[in-house]
MOPAC internal coordinates of N, CA, C and O (Angstrom, degrees):
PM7 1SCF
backbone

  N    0.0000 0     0.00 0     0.00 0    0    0    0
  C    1.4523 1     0.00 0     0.00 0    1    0    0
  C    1.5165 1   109.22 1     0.00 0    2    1    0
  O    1.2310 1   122.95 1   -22.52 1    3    2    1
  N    1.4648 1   111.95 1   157.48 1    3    2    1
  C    1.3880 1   103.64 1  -166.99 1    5    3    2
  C    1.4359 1    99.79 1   -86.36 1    6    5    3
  O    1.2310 1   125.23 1     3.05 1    7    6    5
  N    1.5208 1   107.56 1  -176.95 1    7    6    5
  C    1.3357 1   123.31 1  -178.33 1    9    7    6
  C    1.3083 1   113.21 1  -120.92 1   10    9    7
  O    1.2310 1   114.09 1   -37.95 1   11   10    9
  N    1.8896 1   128.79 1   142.05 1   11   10    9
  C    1.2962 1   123.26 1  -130.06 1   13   11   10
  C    1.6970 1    91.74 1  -139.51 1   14   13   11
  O    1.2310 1   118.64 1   -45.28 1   15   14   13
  N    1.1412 1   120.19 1   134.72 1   15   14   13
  C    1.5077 1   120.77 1   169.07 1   17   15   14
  C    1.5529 1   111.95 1   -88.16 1   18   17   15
  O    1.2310 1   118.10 1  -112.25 1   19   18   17
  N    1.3452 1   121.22 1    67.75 1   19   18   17
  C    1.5851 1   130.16 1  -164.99 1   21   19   18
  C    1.5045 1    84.21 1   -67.49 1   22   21   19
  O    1.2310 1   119.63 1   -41.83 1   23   22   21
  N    1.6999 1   118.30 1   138.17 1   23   22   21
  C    1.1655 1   126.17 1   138.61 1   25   23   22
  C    1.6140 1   133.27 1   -59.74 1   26   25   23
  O    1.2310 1   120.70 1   -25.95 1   27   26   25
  N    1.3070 1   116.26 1   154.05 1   27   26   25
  C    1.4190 1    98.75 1  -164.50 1   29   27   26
  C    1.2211 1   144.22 1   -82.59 1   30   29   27
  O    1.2310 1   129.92 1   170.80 1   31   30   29
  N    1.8254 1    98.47 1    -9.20 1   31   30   29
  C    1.5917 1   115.35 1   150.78 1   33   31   30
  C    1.5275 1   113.48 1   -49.67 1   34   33   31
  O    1.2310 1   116.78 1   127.39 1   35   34   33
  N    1.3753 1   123.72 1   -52.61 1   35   34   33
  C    1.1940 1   115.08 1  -153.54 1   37   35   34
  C    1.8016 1   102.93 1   -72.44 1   38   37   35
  O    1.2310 1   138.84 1   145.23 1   39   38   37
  N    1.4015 1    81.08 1   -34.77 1   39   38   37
  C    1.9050 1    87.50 1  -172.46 1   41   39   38
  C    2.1227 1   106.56 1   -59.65 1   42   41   39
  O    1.2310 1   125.93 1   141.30 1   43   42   41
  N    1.3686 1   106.22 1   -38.70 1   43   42   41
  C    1.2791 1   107.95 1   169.73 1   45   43   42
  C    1.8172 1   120.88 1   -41.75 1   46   45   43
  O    1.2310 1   135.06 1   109.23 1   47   46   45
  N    1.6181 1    88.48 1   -70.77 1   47   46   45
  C    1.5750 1   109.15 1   176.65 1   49   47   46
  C    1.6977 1   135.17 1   -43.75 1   50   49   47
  O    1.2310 1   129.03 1   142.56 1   51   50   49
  N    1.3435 1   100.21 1   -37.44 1   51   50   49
  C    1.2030 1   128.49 1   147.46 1   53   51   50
  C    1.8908 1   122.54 1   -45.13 1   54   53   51
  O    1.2310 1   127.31 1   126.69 1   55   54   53
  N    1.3115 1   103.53 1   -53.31 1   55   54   53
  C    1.3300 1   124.97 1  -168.74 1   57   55   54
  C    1.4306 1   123.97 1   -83.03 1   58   57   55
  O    1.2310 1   130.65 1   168.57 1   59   58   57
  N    1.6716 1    97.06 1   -11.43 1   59   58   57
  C    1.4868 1   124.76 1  -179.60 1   61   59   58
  C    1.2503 1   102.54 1   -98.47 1   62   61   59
  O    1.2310 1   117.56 1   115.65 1   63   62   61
  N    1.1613 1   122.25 1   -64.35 1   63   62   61
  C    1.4411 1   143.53 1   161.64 1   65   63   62
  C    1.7413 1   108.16 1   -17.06 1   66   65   63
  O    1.2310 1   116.34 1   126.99 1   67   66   65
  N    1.5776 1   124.55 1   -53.01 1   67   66   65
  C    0.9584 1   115.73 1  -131.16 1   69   67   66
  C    2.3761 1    83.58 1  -122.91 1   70   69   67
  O    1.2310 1   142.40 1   169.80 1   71   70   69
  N    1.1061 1    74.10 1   -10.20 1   71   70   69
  C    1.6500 1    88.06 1   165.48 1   73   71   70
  C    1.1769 1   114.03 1   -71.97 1   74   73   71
  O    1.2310 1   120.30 1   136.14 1   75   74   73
  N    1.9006 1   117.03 1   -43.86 1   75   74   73
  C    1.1640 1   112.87 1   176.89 1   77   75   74
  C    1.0762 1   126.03 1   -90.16 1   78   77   75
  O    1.2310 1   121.40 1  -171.09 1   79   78   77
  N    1.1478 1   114.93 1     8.91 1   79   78   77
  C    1.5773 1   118.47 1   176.61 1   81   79   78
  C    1.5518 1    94.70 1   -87.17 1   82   81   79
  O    1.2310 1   118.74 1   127.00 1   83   82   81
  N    1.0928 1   120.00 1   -53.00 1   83   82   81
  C    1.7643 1   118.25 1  -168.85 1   85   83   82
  C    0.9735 1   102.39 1   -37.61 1   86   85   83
  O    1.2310 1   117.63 1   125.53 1   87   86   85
  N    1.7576 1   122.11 1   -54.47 1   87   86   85
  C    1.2784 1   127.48 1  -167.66 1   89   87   86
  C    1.4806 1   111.62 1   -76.70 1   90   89   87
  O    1.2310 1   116.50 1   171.93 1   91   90   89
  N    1.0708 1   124.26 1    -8.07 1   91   90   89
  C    1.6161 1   124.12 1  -168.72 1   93   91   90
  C    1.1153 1   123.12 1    62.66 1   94   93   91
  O    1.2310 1   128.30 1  -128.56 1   95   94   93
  N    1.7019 1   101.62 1    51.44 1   95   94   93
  C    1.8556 1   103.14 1  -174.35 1   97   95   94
  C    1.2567 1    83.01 1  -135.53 1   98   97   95
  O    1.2310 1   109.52 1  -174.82 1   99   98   97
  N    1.5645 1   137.25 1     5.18 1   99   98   97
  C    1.6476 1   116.44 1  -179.15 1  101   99   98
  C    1.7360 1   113.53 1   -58.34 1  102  101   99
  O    1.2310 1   123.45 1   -50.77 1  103  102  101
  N    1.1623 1   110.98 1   129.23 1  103  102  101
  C    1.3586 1   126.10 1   164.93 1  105  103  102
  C    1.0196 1   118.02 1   -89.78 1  106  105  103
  O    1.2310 1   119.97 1   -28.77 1  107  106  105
  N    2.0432 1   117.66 1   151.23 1  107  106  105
  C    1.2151 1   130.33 1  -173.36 1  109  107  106
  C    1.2662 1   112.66 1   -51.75 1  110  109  107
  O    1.2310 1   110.56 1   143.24 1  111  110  109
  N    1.6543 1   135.35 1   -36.76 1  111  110  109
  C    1.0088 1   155.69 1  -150.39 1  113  111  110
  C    1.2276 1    88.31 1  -117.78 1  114  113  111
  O    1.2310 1    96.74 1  -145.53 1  115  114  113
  N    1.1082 1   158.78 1    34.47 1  115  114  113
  C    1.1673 1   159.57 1   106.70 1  117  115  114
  C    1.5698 1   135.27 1   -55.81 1  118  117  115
  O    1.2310 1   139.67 1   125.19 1  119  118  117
  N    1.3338 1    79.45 1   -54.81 1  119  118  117
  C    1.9181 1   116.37 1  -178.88 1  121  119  118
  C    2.1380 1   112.64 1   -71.55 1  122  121  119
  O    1.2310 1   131.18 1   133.09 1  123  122  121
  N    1.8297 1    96.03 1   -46.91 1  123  122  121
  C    1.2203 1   114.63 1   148.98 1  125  123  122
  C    1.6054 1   121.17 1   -25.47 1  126  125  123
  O    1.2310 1   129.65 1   101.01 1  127  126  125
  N    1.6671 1    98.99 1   -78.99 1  127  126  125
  C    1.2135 1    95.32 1  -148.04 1  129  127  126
  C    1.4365 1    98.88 1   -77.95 1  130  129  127
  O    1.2310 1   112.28 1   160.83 1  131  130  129
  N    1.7327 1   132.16 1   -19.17 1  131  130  129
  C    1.2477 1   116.94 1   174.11 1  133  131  130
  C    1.5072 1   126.71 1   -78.73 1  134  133  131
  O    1.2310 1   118.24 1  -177.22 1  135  134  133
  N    1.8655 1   120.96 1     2.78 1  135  134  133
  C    0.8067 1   123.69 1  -169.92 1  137  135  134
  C    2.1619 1    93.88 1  -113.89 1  138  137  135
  O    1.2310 1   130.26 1   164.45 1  139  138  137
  N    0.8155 1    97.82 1   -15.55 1  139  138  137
  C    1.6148 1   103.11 1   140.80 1  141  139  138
  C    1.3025 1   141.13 1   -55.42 1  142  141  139
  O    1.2310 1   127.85 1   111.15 1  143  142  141
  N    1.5973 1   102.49 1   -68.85 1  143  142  141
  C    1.4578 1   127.19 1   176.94 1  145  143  142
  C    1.6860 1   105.77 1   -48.61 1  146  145  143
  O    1.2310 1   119.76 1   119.25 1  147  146  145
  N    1.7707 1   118.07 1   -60.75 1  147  146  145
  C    1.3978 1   126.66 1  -177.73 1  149  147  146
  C    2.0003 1   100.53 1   -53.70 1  150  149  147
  O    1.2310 1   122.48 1   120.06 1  151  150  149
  N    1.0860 1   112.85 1   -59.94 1  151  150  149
  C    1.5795 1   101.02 1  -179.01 1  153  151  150
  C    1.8078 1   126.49 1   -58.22 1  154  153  151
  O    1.2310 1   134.67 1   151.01 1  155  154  153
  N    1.4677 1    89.22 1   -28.99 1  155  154  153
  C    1.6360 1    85.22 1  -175.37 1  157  155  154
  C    2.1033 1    99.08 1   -77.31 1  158  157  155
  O    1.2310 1   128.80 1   160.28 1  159  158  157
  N    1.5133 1   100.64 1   -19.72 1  159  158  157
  C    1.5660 1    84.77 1   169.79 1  161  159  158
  C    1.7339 1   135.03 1   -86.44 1  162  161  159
  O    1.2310 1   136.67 1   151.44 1  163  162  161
  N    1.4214 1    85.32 1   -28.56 1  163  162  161
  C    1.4142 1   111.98 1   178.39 1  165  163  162
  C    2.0271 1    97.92 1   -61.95 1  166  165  163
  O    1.2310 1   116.39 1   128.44 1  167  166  165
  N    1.0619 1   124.46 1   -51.56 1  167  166  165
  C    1.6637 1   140.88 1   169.11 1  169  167  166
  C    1.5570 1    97.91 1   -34.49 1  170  169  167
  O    1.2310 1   121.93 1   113.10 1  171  170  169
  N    1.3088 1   113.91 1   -66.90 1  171  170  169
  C    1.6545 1   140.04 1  -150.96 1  173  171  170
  C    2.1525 1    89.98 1   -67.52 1  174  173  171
  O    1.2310 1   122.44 1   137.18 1  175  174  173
  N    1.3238 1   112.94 1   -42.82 1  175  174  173
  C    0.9912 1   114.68 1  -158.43 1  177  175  174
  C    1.5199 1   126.00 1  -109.36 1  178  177  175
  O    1.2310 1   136.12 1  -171.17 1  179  178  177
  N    1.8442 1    86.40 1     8.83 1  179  178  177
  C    1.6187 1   116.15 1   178.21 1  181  179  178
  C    1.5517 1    97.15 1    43.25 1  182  181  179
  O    1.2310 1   118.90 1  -111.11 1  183  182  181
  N    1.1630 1   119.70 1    68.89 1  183  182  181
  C    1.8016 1   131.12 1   161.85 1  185  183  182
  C    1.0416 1   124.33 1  -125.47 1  186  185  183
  O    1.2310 1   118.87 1   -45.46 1  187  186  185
  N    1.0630 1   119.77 1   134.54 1  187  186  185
  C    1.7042 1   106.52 1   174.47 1  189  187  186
  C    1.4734 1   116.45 1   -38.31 1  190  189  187
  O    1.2310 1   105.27 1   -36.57 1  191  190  189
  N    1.1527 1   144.88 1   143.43 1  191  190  189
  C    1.3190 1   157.14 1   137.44 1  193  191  190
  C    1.6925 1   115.72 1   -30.74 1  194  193  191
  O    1.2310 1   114.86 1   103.08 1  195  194  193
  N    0.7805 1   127.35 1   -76.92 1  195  194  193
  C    1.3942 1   131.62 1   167.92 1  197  195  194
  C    1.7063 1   107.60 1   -48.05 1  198  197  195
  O    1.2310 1   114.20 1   127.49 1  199  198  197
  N    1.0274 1   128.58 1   -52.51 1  199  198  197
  C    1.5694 1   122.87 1   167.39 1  201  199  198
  C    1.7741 1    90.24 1   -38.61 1  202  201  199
  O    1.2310 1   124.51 1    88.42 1  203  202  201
  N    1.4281 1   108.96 1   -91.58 1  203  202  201
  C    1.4809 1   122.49 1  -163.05 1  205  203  202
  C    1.7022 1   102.56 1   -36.31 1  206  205  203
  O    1.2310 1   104.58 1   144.55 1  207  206  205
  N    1.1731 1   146.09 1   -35.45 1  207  206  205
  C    1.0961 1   147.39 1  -158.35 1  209  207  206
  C    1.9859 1    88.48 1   -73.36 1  210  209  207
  O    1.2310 1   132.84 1    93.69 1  211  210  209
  N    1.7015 1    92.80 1   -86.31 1  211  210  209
  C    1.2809 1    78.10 1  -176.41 1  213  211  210
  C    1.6100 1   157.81 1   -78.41 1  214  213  211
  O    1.2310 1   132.95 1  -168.33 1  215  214  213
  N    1.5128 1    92.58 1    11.67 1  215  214  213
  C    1.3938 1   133.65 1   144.83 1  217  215  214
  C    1.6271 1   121.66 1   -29.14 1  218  217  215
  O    1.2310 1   125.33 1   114.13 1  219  218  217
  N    1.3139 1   107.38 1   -65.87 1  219  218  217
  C    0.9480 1   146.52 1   179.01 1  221  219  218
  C    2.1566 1   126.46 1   -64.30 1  222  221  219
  O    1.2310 1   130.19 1   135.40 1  223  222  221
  N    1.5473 1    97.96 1   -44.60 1  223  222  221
  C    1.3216 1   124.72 1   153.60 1  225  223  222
  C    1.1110 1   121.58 1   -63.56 1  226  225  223
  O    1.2310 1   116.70 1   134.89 1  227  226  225
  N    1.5277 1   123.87 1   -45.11 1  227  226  225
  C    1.0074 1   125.68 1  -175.79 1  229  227  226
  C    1.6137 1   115.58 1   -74.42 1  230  229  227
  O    1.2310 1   118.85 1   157.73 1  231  230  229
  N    1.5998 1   119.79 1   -22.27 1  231  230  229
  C    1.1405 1   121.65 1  -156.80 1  233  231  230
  C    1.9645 1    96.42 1  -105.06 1  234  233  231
  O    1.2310 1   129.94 1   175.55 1  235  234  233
  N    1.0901 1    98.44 1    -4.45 1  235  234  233
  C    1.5387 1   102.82 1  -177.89 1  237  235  234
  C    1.8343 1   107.94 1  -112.99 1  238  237  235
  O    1.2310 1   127.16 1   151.99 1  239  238  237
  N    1.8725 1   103.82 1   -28.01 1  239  238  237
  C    1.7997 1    81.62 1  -178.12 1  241  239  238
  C    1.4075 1    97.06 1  -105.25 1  242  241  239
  O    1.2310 1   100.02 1   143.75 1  243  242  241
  N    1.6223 1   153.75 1   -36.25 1  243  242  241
  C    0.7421 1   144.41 1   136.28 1  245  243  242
  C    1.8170 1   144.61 1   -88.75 1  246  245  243
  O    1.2310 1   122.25 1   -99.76 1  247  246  245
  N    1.5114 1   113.30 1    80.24 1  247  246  245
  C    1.2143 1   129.56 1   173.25 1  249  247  246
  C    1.2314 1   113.36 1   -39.31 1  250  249  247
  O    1.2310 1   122.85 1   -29.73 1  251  250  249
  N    1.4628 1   112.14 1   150.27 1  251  250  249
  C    1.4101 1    96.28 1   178.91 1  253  251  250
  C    1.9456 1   102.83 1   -95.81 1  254  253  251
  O    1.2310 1   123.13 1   -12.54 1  255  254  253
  N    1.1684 1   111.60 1   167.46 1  255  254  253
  C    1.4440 1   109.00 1   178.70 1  257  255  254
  C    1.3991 1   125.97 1   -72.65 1  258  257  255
  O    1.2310 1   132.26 1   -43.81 1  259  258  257
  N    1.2818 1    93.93 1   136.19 1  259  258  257
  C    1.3844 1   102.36 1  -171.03 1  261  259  258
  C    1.6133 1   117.51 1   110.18 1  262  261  259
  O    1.2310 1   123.30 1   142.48 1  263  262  261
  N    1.8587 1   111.27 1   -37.52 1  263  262  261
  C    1.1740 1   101.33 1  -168.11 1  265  263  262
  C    1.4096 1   115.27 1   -58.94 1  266  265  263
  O    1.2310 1   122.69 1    -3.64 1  267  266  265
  N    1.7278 1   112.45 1   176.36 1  267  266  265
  C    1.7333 1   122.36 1  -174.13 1  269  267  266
  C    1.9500 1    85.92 1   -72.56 1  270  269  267
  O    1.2310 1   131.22 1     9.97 1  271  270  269
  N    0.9611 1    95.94 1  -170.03 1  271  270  269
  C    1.8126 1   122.30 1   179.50 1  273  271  270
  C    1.4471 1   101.75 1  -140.62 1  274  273  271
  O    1.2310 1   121.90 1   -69.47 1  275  274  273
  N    1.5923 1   113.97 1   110.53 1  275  274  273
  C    1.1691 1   104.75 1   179.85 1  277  275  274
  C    1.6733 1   141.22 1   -61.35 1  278  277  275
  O    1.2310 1   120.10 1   180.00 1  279  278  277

């Protein structure tokens, strides 16, 4: 799978997002705005959407080692 230059809002939002799901507090408007956020970048960066989605998952629930933390 390719590799994605996520900005660091999105990488946050994502990371918030996916915190509250663990905990079982994710909100609709949560889920919303990151399933927003991934299309308006995925759009911006002429990529598939679904690439960028799990692109994006991947770089927030399993990092690879070593990387920075945005």
């Amino acid at each position: 799978m390719a590799s994605f230059d996520f900005p660091a809002d999105l990488l946050a939002l994502e990371a918030t997002a996916w915190q509250a799901q663990q905990q079982g507090a994710l909100t609709a408007k949560q889920a919303a705005d990151v399933h927003e956020a991934i299309g308006a970048f995925a759009k911006q960066a002429e990529l598939p959407r679904l690439d960028v989605e799990m692109g994006l998952k991947r770089a927030v629930r399993h990092p690879e080692p070593g990387a920075a933390e945005g």
